[in-house]
Kinemage of the C-alpha trace (Angstrom):
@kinemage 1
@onewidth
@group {chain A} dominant
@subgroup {mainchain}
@vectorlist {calphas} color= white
{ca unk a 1} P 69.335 75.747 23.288
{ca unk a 2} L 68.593 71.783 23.060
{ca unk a 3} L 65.421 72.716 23.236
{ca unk a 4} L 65.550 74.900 19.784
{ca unk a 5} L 67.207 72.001 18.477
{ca unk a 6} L 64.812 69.311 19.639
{ca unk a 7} L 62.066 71.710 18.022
{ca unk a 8} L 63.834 71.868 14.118
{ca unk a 9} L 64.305 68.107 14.560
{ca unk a 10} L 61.074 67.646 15.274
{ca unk a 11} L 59.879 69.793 12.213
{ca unk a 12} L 62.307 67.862 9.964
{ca unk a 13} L 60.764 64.792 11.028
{ca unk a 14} L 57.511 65.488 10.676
{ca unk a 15} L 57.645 67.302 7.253
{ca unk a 16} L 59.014 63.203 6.229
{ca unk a 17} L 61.116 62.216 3.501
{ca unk a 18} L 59.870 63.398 -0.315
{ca unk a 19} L 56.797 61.486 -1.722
{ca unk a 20} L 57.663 58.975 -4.386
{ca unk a 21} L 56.562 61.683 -7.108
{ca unk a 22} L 59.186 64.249 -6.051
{ca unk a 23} L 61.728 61.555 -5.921
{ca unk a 24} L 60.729 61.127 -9.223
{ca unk a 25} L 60.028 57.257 -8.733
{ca unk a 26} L 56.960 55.494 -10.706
{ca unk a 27} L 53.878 54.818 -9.461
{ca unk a 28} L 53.288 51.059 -9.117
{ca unk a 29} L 51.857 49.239 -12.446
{ca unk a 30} L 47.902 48.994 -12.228
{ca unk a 31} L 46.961 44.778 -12.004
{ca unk a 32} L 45.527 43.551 -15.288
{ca unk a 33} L 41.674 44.041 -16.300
{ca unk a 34} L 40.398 40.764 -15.699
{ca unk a 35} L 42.418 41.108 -12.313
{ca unk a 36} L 40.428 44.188 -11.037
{ca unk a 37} L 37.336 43.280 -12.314
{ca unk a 38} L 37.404 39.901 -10.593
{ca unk a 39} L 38.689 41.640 -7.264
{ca unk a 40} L 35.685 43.965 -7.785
{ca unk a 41} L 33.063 41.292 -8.069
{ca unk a 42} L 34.249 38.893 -5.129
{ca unk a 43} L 34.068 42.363 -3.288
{ca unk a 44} L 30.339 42.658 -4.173
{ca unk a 45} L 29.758 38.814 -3.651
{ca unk a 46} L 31.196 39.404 -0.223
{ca unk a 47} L 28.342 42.711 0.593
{ca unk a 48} L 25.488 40.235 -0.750
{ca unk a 49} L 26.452 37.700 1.103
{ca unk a 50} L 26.977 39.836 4.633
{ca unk a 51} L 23.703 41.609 3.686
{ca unk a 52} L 21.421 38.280 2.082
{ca unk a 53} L 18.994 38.483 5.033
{ca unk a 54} L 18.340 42.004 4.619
{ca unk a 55} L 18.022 41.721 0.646
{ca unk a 56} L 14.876 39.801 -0.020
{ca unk a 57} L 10.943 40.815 0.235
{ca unk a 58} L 9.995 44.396 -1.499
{ca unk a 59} L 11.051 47.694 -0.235
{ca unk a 60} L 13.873 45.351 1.985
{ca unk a 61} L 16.819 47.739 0.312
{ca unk a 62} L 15.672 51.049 1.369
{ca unk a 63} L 16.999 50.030 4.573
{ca unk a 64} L 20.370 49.495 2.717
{ca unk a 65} L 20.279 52.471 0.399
{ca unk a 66} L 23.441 53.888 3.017
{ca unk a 67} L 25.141 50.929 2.745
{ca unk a 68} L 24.877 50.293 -1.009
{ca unk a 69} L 26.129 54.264 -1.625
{ca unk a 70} L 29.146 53.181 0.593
{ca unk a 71} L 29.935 50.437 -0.640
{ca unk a 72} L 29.543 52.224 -4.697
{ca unk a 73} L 32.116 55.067 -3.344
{ca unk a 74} L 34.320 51.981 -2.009
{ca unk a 75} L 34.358 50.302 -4.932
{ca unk a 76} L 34.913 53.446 -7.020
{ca unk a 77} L 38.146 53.829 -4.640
{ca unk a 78} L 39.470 49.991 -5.602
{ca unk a 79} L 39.088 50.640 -8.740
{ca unk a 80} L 40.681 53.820 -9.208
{ca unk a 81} L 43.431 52.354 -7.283
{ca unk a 82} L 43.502 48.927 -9.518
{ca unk a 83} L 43.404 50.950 -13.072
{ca unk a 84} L 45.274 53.742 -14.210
{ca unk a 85} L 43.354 54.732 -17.211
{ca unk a 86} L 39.887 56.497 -16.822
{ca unk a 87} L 38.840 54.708 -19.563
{ca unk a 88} L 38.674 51.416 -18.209
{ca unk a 89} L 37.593 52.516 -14.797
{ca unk a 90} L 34.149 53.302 -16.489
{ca unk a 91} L 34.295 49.601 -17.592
{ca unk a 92} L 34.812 48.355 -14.235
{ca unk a 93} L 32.226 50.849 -13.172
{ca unk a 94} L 29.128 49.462 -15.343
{ca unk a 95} L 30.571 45.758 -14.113
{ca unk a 96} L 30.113 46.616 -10.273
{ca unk a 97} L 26.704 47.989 -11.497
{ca unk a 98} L 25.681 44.606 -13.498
{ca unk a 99} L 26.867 42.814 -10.558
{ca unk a 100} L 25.478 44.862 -7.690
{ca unk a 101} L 22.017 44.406 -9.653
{ca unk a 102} L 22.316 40.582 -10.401
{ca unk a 103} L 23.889 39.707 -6.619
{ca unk a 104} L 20.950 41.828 -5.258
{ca unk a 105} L 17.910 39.558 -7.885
{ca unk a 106} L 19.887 36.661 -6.819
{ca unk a 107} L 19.776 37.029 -2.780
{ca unk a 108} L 15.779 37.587 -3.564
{ca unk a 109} L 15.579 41.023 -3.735
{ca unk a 110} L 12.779 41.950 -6.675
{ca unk a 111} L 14.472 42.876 -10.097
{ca unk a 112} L 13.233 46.054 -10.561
{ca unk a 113} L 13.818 47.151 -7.055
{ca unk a 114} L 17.678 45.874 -7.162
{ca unk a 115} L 18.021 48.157 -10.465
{ca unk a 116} L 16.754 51.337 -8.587
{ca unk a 117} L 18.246 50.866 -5.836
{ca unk a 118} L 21.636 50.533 -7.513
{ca unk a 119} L 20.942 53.209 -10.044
{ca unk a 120} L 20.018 55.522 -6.707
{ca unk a 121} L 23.642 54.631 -5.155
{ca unk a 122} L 25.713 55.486 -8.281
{ca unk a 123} L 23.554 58.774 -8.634
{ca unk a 124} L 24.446 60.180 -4.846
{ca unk a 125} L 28.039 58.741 -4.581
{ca unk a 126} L 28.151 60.792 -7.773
{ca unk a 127} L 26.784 63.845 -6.010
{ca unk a 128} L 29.076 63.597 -2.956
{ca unk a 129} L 31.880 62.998 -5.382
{ca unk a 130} L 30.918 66.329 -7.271
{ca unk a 131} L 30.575 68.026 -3.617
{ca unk a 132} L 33.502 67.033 -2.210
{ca unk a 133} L 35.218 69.006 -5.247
{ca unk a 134} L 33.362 71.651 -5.150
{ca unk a 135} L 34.952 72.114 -1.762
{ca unk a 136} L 38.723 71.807 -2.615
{ca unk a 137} L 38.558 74.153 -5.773
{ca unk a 138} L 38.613 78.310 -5.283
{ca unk a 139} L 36.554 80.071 -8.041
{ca unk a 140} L 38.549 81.725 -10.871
{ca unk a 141} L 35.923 84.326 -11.660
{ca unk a 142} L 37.523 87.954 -11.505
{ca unk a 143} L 34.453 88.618 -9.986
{ca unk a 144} L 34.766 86.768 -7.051
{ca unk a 145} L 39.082 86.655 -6.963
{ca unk a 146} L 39.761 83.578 -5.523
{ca unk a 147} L 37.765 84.447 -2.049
{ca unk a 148} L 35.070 81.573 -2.120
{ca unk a 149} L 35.113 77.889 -2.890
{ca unk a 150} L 32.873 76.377 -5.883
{ca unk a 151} L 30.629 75.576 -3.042
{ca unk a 152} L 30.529 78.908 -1.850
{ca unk a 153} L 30.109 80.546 -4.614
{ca unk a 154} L 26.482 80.974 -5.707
{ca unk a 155} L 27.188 83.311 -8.885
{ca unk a 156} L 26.924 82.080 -12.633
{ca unk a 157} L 30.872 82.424 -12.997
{ca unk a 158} L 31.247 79.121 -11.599
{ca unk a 159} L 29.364 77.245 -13.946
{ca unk a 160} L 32.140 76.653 -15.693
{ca unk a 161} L 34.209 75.149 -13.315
{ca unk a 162} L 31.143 72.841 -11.969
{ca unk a 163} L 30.511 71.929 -15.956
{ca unk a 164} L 34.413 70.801 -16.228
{ca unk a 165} L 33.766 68.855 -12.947
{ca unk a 166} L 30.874 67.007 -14.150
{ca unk a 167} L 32.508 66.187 -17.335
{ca unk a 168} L 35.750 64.720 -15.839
{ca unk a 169} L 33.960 62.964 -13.612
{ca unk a 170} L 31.668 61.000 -16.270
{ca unk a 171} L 34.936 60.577 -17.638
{ca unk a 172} L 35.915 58.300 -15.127
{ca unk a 173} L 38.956 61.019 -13.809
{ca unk a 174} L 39.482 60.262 -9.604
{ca unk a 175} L 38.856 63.371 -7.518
{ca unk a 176} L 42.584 63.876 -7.307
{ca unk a 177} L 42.909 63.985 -11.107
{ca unk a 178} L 40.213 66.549 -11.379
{ca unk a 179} L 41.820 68.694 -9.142
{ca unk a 180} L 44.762 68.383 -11.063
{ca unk a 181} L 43.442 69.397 -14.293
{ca unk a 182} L 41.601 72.395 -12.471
{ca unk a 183} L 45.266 73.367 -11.387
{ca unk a 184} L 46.873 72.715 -14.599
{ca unk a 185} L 44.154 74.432 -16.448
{ca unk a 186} L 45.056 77.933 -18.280
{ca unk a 187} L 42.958 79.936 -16.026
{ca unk a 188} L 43.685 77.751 -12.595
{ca unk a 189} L 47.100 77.828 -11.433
{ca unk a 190} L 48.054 76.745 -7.372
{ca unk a 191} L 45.839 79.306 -6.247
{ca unk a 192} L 42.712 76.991 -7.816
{ca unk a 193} L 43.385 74.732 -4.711
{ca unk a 194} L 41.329 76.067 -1.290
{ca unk a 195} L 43.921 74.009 0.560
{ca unk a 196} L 47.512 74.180 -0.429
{ca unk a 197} L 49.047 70.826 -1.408
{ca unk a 198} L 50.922 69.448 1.438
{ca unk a 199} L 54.792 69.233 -0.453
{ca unk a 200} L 58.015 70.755 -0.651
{ca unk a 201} L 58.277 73.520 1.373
{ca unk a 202} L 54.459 74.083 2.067
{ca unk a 203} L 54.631 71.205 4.155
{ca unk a 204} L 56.894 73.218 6.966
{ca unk a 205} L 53.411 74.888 6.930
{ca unk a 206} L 51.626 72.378 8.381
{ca unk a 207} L 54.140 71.071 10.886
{ca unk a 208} L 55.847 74.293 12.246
{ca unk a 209} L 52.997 74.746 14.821
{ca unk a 210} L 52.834 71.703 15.763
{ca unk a 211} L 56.536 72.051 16.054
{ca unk a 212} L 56.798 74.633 18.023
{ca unk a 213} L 53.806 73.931 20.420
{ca unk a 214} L 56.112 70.920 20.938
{ca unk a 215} L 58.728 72.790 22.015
{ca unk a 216} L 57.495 75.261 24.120
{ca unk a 217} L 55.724 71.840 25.779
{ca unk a 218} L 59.496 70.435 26.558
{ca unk a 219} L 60.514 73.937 27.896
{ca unk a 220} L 58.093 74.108 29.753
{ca unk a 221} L 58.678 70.503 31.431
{ca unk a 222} L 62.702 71.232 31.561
{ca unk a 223} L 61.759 74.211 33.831
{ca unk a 224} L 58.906 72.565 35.719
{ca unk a 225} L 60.852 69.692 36.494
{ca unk a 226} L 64.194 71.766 37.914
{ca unk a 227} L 61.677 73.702 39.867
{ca unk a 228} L 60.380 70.550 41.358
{ca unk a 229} L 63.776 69.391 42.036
{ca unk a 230} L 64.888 71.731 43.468
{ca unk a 231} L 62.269 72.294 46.298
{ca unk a 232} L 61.161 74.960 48.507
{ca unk a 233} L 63.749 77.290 49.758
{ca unk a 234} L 65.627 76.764 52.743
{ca unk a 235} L 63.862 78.910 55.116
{ca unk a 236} L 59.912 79.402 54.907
{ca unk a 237} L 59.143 82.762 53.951
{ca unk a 238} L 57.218 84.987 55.794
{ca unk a 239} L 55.302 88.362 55.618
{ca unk a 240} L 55.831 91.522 57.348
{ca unk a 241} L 53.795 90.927 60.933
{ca unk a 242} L 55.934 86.914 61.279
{ca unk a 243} L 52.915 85.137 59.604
{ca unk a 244} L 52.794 82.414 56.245
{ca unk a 245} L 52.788 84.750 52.981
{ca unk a 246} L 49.971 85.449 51.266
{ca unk a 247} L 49.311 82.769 48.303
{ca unk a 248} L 49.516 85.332 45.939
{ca unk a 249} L 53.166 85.730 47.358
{ca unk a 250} L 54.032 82.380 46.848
{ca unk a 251} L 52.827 82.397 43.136
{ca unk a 252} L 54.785 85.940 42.683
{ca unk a 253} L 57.747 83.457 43.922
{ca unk a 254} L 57.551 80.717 41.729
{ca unk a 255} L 57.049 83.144 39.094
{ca unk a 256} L 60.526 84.517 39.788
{ca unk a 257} L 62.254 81.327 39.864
{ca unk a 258} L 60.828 79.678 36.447
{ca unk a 259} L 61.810 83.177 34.627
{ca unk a 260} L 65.296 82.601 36.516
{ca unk a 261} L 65.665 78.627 35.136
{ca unk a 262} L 64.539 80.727 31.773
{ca unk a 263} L 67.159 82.327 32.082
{ca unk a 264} L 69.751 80.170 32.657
{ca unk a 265} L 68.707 77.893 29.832
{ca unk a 266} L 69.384 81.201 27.140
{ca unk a 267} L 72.823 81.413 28.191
């Protein structure tokens, strides 16, 4: 039975202690504007200046265009994380851009170029952004009743959802948010997630079997180890004619003796 026990402390501990929202305890208070914005654009100074030898000379930032897209969804990230209101995240967003562009002219790169280029990395963090969504929200169309993901779902019923995606998202909402407001949304509900949040009690969900694989790992090493322990038997066995048994016989005799230490364990 310490086994069984081992196992629910071990799902206890891995389903952790309530998140700070549950606890009801605020979130930590966003640093001021100037503050982010300033964090934002030694970030940026820092990329230009890791990345000035591969800036200058025309066509040089196609062989960035991975890097820059990265570096958008990065900042995007620190941002989100430095300012609470969507609002002012759009700010910081067209700063990043006007500094991406200017620390890209400045390192040599041609003006026109550094514009496109940046303009091309907003576009497809953007697109991944909308994608990524697309993935964690079920369709609400009758039609297709909550089988199929926004990215599964090819029908016209889930241009609606897509639209409301696009439009949070030029809002400056985070992906998190969006998913929010697709739960909280009159026709969403929990369901609207395609993977359920990890709280309360749908967190036992996750960790039960992992949990249990635990345990039946520790049973299993209990019994292993007594069998080891204990050793072979005090006389060899033998088969019918005198000679070794067959090694099937052996096996069939192990067998026995971990269902016996099984046993004994249950009482």
């Amino acid at each position: 039975m310490s086994a069984l026990r081992a196992a629910a402390a071990l799902v206890f501990a891995l389903s952790g202690p309530a998140s700070a929202e549950e606890k009801g305890v605020p979130e930590a208070r966003a640093v001021s504007p100037s503050g982010a914005e300033t964090a934002l654009r030694d970030a940026v100074a820092a990329f230009v200046e890791a990345n000035r030898s591969r800036i200058s000379g025309p066509g040089a930032l196609e062989g960035l265009r991975q890097d820059l897209r990265a570096l958008v969804g990065e900042l995007e990230a620190k941002a989100a994380a430095l300012e609470t209101v969507s609002a002012r995240r759009i700010g910081l967003a067209r700063k990043v851009h006007e500094a991406l562009v200017s620390g890209l002219a400045g390192a040599g790169a041609p003006g026109a170029d550094a514009e496109a280029a940046v303009d091309l990395a907003f576009r497809e963090n953007m697109k991944a952004r909308r994608e990524g969504i697309e993935r964690e929200v079920m369709c609400w169309c009758t039609t297709e009743n909550w089988t199929r993901t926004l990215a599964g779902c090819a029908e016209g019923c889930a241009e609606e959802q897509k639209g409301l995606i696009r439009e949070w998202l030029a809002a400056g909402l985070t992906d998190a948010e969006i998913v929010e407001r697709m739960v909280a949304h009159p026709k969403g509900g929990s369901r609207v997630r395609a993977v359920p949040e990890a709280t309360g009690t749908n967190r036992l969900g996750y960790v039960a079997p992992f949990a249990f694989l635990a345990a039946a790992a520790l049973v299993l090493a209990i019994v292993l180890r007594r069998v080891i322990r204990r050793g072979p038997p005090d006389r060899t066995p033998v088969g019918q004619n005198g000679e070794a048994p067959a090694p099937d016989d052996v096996d069939d005799e192990i067998g026995r003796q971990i269902e016996r230490e099984l046993e004994e364990m249950e009482r």
